[in-house]
N, C-alpha and C positions, 0 to 999 in steps of 0.2 A: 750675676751679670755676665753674660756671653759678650759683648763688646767691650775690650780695656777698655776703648777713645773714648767712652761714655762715661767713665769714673771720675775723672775730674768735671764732666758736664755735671756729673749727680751729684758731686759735693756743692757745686755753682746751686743748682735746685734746693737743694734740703738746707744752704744756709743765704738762699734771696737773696743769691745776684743775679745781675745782667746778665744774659748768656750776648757772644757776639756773633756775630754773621756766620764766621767758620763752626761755632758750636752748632746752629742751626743747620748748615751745609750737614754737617755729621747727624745730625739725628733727621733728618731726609734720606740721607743714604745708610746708615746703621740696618743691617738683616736682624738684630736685636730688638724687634718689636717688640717685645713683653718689657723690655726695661723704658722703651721710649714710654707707652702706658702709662709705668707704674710712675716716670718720671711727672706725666701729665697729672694724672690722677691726685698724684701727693700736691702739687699746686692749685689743684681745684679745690679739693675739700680744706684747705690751711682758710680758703676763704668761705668757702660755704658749707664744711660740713657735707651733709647730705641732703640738700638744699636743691631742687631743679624746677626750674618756671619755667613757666607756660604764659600763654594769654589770648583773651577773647577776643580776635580781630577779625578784620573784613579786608581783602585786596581788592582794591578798584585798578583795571587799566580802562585809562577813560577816550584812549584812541591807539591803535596800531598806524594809523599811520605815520611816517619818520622820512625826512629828508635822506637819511642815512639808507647802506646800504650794506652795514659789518658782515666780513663771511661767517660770521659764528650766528648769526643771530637766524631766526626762523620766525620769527615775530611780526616783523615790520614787514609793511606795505603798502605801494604808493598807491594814489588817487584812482580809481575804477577799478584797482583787481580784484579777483576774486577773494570774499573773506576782509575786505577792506573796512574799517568801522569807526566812528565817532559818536559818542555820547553827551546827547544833548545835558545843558546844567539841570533840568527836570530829573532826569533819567539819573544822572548822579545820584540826586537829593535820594530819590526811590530807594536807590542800592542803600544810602546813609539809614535811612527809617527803618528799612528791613533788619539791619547790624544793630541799633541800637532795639529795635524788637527782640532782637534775639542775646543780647547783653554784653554786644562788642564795646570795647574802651577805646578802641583806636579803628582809624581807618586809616589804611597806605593806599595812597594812590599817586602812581606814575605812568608813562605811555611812551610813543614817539615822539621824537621830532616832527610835529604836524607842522606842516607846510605853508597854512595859510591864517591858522590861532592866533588874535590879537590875544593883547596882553589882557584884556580886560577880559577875557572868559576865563584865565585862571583864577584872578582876583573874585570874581563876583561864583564860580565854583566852590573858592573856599567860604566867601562870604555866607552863601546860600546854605552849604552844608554847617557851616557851624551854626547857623538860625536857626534850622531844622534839627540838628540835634547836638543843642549848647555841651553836653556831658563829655561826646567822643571827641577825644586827643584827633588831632590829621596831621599823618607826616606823612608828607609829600613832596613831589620830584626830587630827581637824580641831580648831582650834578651838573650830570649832562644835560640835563632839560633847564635845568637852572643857567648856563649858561648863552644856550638856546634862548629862552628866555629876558633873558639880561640884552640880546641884540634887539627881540621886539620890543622889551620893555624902550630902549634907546629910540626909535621908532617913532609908538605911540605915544611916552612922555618926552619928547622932542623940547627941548626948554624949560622945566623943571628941573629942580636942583637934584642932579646926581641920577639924571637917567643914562639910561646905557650901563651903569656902573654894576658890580654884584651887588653890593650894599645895599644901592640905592632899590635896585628891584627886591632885594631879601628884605627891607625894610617892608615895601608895598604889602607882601607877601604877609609878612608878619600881622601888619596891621586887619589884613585880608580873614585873616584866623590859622595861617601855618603854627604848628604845635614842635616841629622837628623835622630831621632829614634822612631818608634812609642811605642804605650803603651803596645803592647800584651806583654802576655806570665807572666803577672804576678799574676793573676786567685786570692788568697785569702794568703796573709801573715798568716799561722798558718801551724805548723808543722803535728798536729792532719789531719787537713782536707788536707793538702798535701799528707800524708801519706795513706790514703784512696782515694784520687780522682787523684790526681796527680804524683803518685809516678814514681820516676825516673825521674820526670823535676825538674830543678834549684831550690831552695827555694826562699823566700825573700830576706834574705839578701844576697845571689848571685845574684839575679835581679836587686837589691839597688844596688851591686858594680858596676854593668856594669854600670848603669845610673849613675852612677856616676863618674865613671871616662870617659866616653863621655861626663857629663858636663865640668872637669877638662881641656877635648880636646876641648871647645866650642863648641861642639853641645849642640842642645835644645832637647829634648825630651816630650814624652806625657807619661801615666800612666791609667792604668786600674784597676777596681775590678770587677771579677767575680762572679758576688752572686747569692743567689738563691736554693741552693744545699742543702750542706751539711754543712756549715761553721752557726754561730751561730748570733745575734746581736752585740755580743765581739767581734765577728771575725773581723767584717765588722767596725768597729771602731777605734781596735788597728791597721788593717792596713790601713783605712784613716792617723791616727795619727803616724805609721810609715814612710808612704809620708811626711807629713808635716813634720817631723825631717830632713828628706832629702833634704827637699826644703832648711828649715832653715842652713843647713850646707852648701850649696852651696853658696846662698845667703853670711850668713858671709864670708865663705873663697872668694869674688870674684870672685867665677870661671864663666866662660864666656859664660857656658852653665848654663843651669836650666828646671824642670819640667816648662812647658807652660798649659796643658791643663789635668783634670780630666775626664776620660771618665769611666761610671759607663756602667758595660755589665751585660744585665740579663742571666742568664745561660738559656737553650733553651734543653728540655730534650729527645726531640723528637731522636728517631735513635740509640742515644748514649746506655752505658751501666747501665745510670742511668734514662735510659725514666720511671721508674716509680715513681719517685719524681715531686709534680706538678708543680718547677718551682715559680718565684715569679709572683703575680698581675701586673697591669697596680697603683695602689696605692703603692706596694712597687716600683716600675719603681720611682714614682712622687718622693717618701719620698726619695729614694737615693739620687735621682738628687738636691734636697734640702737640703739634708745631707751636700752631697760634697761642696757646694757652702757655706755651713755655717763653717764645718769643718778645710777647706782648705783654709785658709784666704790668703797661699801664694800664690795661683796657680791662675796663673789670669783669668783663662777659664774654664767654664764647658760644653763638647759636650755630647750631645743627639745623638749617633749614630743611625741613623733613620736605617738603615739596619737591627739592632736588636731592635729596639724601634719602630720602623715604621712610619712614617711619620707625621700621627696624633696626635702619641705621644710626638714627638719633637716639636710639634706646642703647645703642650698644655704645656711640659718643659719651653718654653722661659717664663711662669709665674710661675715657680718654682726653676728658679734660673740657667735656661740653656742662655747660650749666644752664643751659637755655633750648627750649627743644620748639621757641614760636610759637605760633597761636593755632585758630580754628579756619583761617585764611577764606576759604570757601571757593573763590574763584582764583584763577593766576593764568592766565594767559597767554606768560613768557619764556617759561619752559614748560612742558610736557614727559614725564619721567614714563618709559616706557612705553608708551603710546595713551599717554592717559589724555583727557580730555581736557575743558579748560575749569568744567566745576571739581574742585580737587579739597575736600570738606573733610576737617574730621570733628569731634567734638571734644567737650573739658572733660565727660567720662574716659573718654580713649583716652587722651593722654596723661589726666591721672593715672589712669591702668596703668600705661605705660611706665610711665616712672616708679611707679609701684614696685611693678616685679622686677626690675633692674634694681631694686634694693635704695631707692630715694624717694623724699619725701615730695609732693608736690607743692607750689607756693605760686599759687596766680596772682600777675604783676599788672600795673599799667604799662603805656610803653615806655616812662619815666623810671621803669623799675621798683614805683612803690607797690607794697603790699595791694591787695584787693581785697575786701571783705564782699561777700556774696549772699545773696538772697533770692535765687533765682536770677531774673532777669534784672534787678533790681542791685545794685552795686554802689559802695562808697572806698575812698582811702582809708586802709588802715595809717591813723594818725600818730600810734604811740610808735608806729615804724614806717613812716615810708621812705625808704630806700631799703634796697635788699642788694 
């Protein structure tokens, strides 16, 4: 160990305690990379072994257009510009049959703040697609679109019990065929760097309520941080350690849902309003992803979304404390790594391969995290294990 400061964090690791805020500060700033690693690494395999999943998914964004106008984002676009799009519920269904042709479990599908979308085309969206193919899990919208949302719901259900409300529309939702919620739209818990990069989207703790009361309704959800930018080493710590309060509240109250998985996103500065910021390293990439995994002792997964981590990176993550390398994605829309396009595909051979030669075993999940028994296109629960 090249860093004393880290000796008492490594004893905290090897006998499963909390680390605290100041411990995380130090291993953010620690030049002793190989010991932050080994520290990640020893927390990952205590639960999985040599254990890395994958899964067979599909990304739908079903509109770029967005009220919003965030300097980070490269995404959104209002009414007539160029590259401007919305997908009729037909053209979903399409995308849905194609994924389930090819032996996706799950579909994620989120977008903009469209500007003009009643409520009843998300509802009859999800409807539609879970008719079409009863099999595939759908987590979908953000937060932020959830609470989006939640105003048109207020709107068109005008006099029913509990419109306007989160509940009242996650209920809808639910009923609708939502399966869970993914992590976006929660970019950096701090008011400061909200107020400069994100102004006008939800804060943290209006991201915190909605995830939280979808846990209340037994959905699982996921969790992001957007770093890289403008937010600070504090930043990127009080909002790990705001997650884990949230976990810990769920957890105690029993509630039937809970955060499932940390996914750390590197901000991508290219196009945006903030392209002349440079963006974190492939070493800040490492030290998050080992952050989280130290950090977040509640959260039982950490993904390396290879979409914005890229491939390589995810393979070198699973010894950094990553146990989840995502799925087969196919389209994504929202970020572009490199000047890539928006079909960004890979398959279950690749990233078997993948985890192969990084020395772990591979284990395709649903997005529930159960087992997968496979047959080609053709898929069931493994029953004698599903959670992993």
């Amino acid at each position: 160990m090249q860093d004393p400061a880290l000796q008492p964090i490594a004893e905290k690791v090897y006998a499963g305690e909390r680390l605290t805020a100041a411990d995380g500060l130090a291993l953010l700033t620690t030049r002793d990379v190989w010991t932050l690693g080994e520290l990640a690494h020893h927390a990952r395999t205590q639960r999985y072994g040599t254990a890395a999943y994958y899964n067979i998914n599909r990304h739908l964004n079903y509109s770029n257009l967005c009220v919003l106008s965030c300097k980070f984002c490269e995404f959104h676009r209002k009414p007539g510009q160029d590259g401007a799009y919305q997908y009729s519920i037909d053209e979903v269904v399409e995308h849905a049959k194609k994924a389930e042709t090819a032996g996706a479990t799950e579909m994620h599908i989120v977008g903009g703040l469209h500007p003009k979308l009643k409520f009843d085309y998300y509802t009859d969206l999800l409807r539609a697609v879970r008719q079409a193919t009863p099999a595939i899990h759908l987590k979908a919208f953000t937060a932020v679109e959830l609470t989006h949302l939640a105003r048109i719901h207020k709107r068109d259900r005008k006099g029913h019990p509990g419109a306007g409300t989160i509940r009242g529309m996650l209920e809808d939702l639910i009923a609708a065929g939502l399966g869970s919620l993914p992590g976006g739209g929660a970019e950096v818990f701090d008011d400061r760097v909200h107020n400069e990069v994100f102004r006008g989207k939800i804060g943290g703790l209006e991201w915190i309520n909605v995830h939280r009361t979808a846990h209340e309704l037994g959905l699982m959800s996921n969790a992001t941080m957007l770093y890289g930018h403008v937010e600070t080493l504090e930043d990127r710590i009080n909002h790990l350690c705001l997650l884990r309060d949230a976990q810990d509240e769920a957890i105690d109250q029993g509630h039937a849902g809970r955060f499932q998985t940390i996914i750390p996103l590197p901000f991508f500065p290219d196009g945006s309003e903030l392209e002349h910021l440079p963006g974190p390293t492939g070493l800040d990439n490492l030290r998050m992803l080992a952050v989280c995994r130290l950090m977040l002792d509640n959260f039982d997964h950490v993904k390396c979304f290879w979409i914005m981590q890229t491939l390589p990176m995810a393979q070198l993550g699973l010894s950094w404390g990553v146990d989840d390398v995502d799925g087969t994605v196919v389209w994504y829309d929202i970020t572009k790594v490199g000047g890539a396009g928006t079909h960004q595909e890979t398959t279950p051979a690749d990233l078997q391969k993948l985890i192969r030669e990084a020395g772990y075993t591979p284990i395709e999940r649903d997005t529930l995290y159960r087992r997968v028994i496979r047959d080609g296109a053709d898929w069931r629960i493994d029953e004698a294990m599903q959670t992993v």
